[in-house]
ZAMARGU-4260 file (C-alpha; in steps of 0.2 Angstrom, whole numbers, plus 5000, padded with zeros to 4 digits):
<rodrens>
0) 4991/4821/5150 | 5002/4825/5165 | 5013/4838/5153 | 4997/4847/5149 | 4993/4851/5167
5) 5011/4855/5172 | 5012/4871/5161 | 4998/4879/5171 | 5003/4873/5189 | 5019/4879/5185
10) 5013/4896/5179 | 5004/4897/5195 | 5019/4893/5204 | 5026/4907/5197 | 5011/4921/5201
15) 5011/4913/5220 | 5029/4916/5225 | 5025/4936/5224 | 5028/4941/5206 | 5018/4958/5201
20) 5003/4955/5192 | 5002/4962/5176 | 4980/4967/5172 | 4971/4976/5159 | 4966/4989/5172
25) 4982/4996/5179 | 4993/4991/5165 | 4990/4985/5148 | 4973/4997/5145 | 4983/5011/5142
30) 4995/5004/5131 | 4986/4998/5119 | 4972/5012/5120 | 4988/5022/5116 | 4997/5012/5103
35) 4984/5001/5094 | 4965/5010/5096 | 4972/5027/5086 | 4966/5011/5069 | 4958/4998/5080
40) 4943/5009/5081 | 4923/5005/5076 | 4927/5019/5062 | 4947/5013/5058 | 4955/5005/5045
45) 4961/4991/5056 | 4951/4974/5053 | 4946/4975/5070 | 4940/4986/5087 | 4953/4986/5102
50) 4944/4997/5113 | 4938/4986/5128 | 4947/4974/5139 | 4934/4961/5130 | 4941/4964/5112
55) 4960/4963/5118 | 4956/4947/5128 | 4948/4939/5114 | 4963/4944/5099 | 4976/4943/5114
60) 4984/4926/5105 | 4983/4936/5087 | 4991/4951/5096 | 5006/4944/5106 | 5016/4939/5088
65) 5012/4952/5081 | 5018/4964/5094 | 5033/4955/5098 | 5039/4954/5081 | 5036/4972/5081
70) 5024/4970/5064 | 5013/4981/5075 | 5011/4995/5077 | 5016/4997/5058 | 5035/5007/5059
75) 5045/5001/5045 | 5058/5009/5049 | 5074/5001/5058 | 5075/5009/5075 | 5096/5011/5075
80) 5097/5016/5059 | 5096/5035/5056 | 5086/5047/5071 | 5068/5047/5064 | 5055/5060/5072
85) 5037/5053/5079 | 5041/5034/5080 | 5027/5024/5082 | 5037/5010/5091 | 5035/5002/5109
90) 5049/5001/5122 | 5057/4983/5124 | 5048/4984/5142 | 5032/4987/5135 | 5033/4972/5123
95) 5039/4962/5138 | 5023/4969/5149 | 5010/4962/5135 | 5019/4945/5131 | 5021/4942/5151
100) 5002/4950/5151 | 4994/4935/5137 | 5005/4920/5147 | 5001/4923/5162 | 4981/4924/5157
105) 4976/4943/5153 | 4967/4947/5170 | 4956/4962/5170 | 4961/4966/5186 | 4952/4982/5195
110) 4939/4989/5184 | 4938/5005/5193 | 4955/5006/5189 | 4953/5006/5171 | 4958/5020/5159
115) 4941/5026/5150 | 4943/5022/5133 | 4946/5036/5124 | 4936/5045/5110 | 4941/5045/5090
120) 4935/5060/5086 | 4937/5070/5070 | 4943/5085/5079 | 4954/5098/5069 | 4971/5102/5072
125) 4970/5115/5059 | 4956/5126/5066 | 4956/5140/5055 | 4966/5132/5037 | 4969/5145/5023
130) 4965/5132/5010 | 4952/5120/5016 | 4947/5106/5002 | 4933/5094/5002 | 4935/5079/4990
135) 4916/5077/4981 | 4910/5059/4989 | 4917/5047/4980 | 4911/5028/4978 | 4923/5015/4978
140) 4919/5003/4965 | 4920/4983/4966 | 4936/4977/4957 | 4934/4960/4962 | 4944/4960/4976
145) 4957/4972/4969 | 4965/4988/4980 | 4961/5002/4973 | 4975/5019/4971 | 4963/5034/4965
150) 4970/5052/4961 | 4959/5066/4964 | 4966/5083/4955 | 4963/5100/4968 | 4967/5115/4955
155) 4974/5129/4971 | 4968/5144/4959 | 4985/5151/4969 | 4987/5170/4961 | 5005/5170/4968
160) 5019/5158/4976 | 5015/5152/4993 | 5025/5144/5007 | 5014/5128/5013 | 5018/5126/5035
165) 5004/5117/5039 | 4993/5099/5033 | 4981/5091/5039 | 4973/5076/5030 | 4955/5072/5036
170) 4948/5055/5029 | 4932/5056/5027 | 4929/5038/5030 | 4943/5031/5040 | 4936/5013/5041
175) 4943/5013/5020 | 4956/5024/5019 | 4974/5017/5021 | 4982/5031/5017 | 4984/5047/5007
180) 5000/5055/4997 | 4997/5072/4992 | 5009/5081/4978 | 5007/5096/4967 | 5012/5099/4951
185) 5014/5111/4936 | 5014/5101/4921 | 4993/5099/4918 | 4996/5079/4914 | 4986/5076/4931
190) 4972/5086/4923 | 4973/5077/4908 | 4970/5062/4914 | 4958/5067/4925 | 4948/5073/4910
195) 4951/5058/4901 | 4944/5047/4917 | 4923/5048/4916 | 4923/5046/4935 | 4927/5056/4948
200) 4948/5057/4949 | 4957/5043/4941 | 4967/5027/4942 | 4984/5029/4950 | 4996/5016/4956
205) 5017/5019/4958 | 5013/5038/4955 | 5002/5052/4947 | 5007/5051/4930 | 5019/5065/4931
210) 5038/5064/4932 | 5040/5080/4939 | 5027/5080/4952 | 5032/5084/4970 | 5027/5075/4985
215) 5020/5086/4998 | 5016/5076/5013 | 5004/5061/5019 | 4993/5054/5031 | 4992/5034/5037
220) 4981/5030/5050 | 4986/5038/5067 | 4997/5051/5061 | 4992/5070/5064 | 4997/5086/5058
225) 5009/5089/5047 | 5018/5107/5050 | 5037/5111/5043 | 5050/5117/5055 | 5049/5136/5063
230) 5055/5147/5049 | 5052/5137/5034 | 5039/5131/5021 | 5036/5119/5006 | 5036/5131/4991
235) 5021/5129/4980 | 5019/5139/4963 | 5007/5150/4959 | 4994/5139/4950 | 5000/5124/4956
240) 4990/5108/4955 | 4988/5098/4970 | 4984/5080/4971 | 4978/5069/4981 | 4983/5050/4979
245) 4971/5039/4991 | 4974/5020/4994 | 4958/5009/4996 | 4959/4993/5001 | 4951/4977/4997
250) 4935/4973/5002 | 4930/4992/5000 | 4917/4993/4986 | 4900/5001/4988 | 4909/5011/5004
255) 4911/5031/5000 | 4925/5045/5005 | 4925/5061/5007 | 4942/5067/5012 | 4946/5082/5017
260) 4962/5094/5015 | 4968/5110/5027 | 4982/5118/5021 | 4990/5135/5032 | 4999/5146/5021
265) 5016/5158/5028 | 5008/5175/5030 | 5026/5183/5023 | 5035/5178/5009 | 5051/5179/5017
270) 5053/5160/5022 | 5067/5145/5020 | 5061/5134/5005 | 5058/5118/5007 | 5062/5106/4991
275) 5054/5090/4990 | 5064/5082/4977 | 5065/5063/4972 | 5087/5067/4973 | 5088/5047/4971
280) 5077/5040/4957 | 5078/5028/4944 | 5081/5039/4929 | 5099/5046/4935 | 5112/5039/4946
285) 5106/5022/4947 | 5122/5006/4943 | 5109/4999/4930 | 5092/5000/4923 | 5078/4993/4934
290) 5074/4976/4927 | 5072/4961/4937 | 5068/4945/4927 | 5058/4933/4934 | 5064/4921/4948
295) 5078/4933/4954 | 5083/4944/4968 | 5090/4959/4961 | 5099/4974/4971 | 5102/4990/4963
300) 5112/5006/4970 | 5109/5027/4965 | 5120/5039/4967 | 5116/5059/4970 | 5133/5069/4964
305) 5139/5079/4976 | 5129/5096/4981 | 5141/5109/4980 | 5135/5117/4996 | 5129/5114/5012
310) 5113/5107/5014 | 5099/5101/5028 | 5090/5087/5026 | 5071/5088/5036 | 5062/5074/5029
315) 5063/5056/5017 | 5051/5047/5008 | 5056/5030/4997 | 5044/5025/4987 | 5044/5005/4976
320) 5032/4994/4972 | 5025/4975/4976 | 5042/4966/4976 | 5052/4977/4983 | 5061/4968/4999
325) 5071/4980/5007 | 5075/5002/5005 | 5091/5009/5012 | 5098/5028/5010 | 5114/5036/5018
330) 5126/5051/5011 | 5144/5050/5015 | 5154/5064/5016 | 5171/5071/5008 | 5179/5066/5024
335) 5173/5047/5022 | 5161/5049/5035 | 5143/5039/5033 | 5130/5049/5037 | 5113/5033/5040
340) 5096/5043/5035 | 5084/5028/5033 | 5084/5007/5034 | 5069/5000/5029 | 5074/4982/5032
345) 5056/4973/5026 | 5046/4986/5013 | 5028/4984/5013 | 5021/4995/4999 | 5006/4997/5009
350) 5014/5004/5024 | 5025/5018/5014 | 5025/5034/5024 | 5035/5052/5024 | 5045/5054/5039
355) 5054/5069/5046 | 5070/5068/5056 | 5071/5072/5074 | 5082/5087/5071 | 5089/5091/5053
360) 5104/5080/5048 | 5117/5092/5041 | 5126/5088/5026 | 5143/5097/5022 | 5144/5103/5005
365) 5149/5089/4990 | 5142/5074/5001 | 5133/5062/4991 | 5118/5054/4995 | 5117/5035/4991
370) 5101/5022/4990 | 5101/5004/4988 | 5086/4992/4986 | 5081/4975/4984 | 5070/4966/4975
375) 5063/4949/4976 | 5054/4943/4960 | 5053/4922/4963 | 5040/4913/4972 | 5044/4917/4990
380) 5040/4933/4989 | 5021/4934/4991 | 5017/4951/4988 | 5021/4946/4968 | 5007/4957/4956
385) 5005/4939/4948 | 5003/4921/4950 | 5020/4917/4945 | 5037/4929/4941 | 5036/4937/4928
390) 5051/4950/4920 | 5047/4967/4929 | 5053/4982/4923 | 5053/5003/4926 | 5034/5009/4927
395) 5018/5015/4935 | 5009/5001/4933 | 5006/4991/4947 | 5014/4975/4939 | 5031/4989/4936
400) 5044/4994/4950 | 5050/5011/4955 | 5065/5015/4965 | 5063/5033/4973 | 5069/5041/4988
405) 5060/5060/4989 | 5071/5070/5001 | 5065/5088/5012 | 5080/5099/5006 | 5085/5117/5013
410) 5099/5126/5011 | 5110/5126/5027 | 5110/5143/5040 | 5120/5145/5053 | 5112/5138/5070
415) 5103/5122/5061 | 5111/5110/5072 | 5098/5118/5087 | 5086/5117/5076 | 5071/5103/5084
420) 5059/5094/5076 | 5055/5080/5089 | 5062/5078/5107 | 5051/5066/5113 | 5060/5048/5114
425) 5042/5040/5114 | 5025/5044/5108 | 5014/5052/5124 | 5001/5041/5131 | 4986/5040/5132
430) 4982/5046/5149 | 5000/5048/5153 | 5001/5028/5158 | 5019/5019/5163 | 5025/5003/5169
435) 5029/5013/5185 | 5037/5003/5199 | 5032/4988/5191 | 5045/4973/5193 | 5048/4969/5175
440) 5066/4961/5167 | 5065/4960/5149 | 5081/4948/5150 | 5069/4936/5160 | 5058/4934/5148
445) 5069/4928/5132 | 5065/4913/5123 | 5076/4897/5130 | 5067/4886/5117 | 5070/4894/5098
450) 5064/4884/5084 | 5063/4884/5067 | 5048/4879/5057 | 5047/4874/5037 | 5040/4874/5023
455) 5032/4889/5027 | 5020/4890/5018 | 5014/4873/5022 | 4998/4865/5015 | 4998/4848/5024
460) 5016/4843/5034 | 5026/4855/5046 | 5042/4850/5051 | 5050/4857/5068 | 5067/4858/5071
465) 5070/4863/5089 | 5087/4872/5095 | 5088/4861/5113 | 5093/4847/5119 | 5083/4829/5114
470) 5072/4822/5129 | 5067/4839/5133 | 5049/4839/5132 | 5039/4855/5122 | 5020/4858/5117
475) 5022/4866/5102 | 5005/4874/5095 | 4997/4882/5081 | 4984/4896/5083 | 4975/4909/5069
480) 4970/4925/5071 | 4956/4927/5085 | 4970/4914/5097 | 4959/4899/5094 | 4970/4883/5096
485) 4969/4875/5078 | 4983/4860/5082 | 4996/4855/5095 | 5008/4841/5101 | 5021/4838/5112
490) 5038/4837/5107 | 5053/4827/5114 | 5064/4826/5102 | 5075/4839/5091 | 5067/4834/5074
495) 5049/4833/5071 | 5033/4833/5060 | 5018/4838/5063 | 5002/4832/5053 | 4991/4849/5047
500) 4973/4845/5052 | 4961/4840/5037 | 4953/4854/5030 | 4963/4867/5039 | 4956/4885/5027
505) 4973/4892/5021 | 4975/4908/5027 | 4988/4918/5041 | 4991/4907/5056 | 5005/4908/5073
510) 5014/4895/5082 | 5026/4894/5096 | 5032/4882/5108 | 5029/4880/5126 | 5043/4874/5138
515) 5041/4864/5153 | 5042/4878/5166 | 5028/4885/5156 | 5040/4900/5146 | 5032/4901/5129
520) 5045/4906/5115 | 5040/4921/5103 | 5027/4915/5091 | 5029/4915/5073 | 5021/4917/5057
525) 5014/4903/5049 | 5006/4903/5032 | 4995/4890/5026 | 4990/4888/5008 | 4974/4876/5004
</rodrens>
């Protein structure tokens, strides 16, 4: 018993001999109403409110991982691998401030000196849209605890060519949208088989059914507005079809949507195009067809031939399916230069997004653009379609793969290396908060005790291999979502096992270690299957 009651005399120690302390009020509030509330809201997709001190005390253990891992907030992206506008990523500082926030026991501190939690409102960006489109209410039907990809069909009744520069995507019930892909296209397929659908819009998965149709934009929870660069627009034809791809997630029947579409239109005709085209796709340029058989990994590469002139790139989109591990695309140039444009290290094909660049990235005429992907079709990948791999091949279906990279093309002008998309280096806060004068070393904070845990998924052993020295003494524990302690033990020797409690539910779980001087490692993922 004596190691349990050294951990938090110890901590203490520590807070005594003068170190700053770190409280909801004057630091953390503001953080997370800036970073987390945007979904963690009473009317956001998230599965639960962060909007009071109270609701981050009482997920703090379930938010520590998460955050420090960087799963949250959602940016798939890799940070040092091309220069992506409108990052939703926190700074190694304020990852340090929250971790050092949880350990050292989340005061409140100051209520008066808490930031008001702010207001999710539906308020408009688009004030006075050009094209403003209501989806009828649509009920989202019970698919036995199925996700749900619908397409809704928006004819434009456009009597001439347009330049799109503004959109705004409005869910109409944000606690059940997960996001929204809007395309357009010419060919009447999408009308088709909307017609052919007896319900409002119709089932969509990997895309709308079309091969030529043309991503537009998006919307995932917490983006805004999307406009296009000063001088430029997306180009839609005269008639054009737009469509609307929403993603409902499971757990959603019986709940009903409305979204809604602004669209700002140039008022000349006189404007640089736009072209949203999938350049890398898994019809042309790719090593071999797409075919993963079951109980492999399989990468594949595509090739763009080189464009004969010079070209800016504004924006990228990759799009796959479930096994889909990883999404990578560069150009290089004539003169051997590699140009990085987007590293999507771990894809999550609920979490795909269109991103712009912070300023265009210039491409000299007859570079090539290259893509690579991976794809994980055994057992350890749990985001398999099925029970068990199965051959998957080139499709729509949700059960088939795609390998797409949409890119924002314009044809290069003189002065596009000024051009600005994004010069922030951090997402504003809410309230303008920063760590200020607060003593705060991130190097003071790494883990001293790394371990490594497995199998993982486990159902009723855990083995624990630790990276220090035998006789050092650790608490290792296992906590699930809401920070509830579900199992612990102290530790003294390198190797050891750890006895799942009887009846444990199987589900998402975190576990860490905790070293004598009280320094917890970061925590890590845990799966447990029943």
């Amino acid at each position: 018993m004596r190691f349990f009651f050294l951990i938090p005399m110890l901590l203490l120690a520590d807070l005594l001999q003068g170190q700053d302390q770190i409280t909801w009020s004057e630091h953390i509030g503001c953080l997370i109403y800036s970073h987390c509330t945007p979904c963690h809201n009473d009317n956001g997709i998230a599965p639960f409110t962060l909007q009071s001190y109270d609701d981050a005390y009482r997920f703090r253990y379930g938010m520590e991982p998460v955050i420090s891992s960087r799963q949250m907030p959602p940016w798939p992206p890799a940070a040092d691998y091309g220069d992506l506008a409108h990052e939703r990523l926190l700074t190694e500082e304020e990852i340090a401030l929250f971790k050092r926030w949880v350990e050292e026991g989340a005061k409140e501190g100051d209520p008066a000196l808490a930031p008001t939690p702010p207001i999710i409102s539906e308020t408009r960006e688009i004030t006075d849209p050009d094209l403003s489109i209501k989806l009828p209410d649509f009920e989202i039907p019970d698919l036995r605890e199925l996700d749900l990809y619908r397409c809704f069909v928006i004819p434009t009744d456009e009597p001439e060519d347009r330049f799109i520069t503004g959109i705004e995507i409005i869910p109409g019930n944000r606690g059940v949208v997960h996001h929204v892909i809007l395309f357009q296209d010419t060919t009447g397929i999408p009308l088709q088989l909307d017609e052919e659908d007896p319900d409002l819009g119709y089932t969509c998965f990997g895309g709308v059914g079309s091969d030529v149709a043309a991503m537009v934009s998006g919307w995932v929870p917490g983006s805004s507005a999307f406009f296009t660069p000063e001088g430029m627009g997306i180009y839609l034809p005269k008639g054009a079809t737009l469509i609307a791809q929403i993603h409902y997630p499971e757990g959603s029947a019986g709940q009903v949507d409305s979204t809604r579409i602004n669209i700002k239109f140039s008022e000349g005709d006189d404007l640089r195009r736009i072209e949203n085209l999938p350049a890398l796709n898994h019809f042309f340029g790719i090593d071999r067809p797409l075919f993963i058989p079951a109980n492999t990994r399989q990468t594949f590469h595509e090739t763009f031939f080189p464009v004969p002139f010079k070209v800016i790139v504004t924006g990228i989109a990759p799009h796959a399916h479930l096994i889909c591990e990883s999404m990578k695309a560069f150009a290089t140039t004539p003169a051997g230069d590699t140009i990085p444009l987007i590293d999507i290290p771990h894809w999550d094909f609920e979490w795909q997004g269109f991103y712009q660049f912070k300023k265009p990235v210039v491409l000299p005429a007859f570079s090539t653009l290259h893509g690579v992907a991976t794809y994980n079709n055994t057992s350890s990948n749990h985001h398999l379609p099925n029970d068990v791999p199965v051959d998957v091949s080139v499709g729509e279906a949700t059960t088939d793969e795609m390998m797409i990279f949409f890119f924002s093309f314009a044809v290069y002008q003189e002065g596009d290396e000024e051009m600005i998309i994004d010069n922030r280096s951090h997402l504003p806060h809410y309230n303008d908060c920063s760590i200020g004068d607060l003593t705060l070393s991130v190097s003071d904070r790494e883990d001293d005790n790394q371990f490594v845990i497995w199998p993982n998924p486990a159902s009723d052993q855990l083995h624990i291999d630790l990276s220090t020295p035998t006789g050092s003494p650790y608490l290792f524990e296992i906590r699930d979502l809401r920070g509830s302690l579900v199992a612990q033990k102290i530790i003294k020797v390198t190797n050891a096992s750890l006895s799942l409690p009887p009846g444990m539910p199987g589900g998402i779980y975190f576990c860490r270690t905790v070293n004598a001087r009280g320094i917890g490692s970061t925590w890590k993922k845990l799966v447990v299957t029943p």
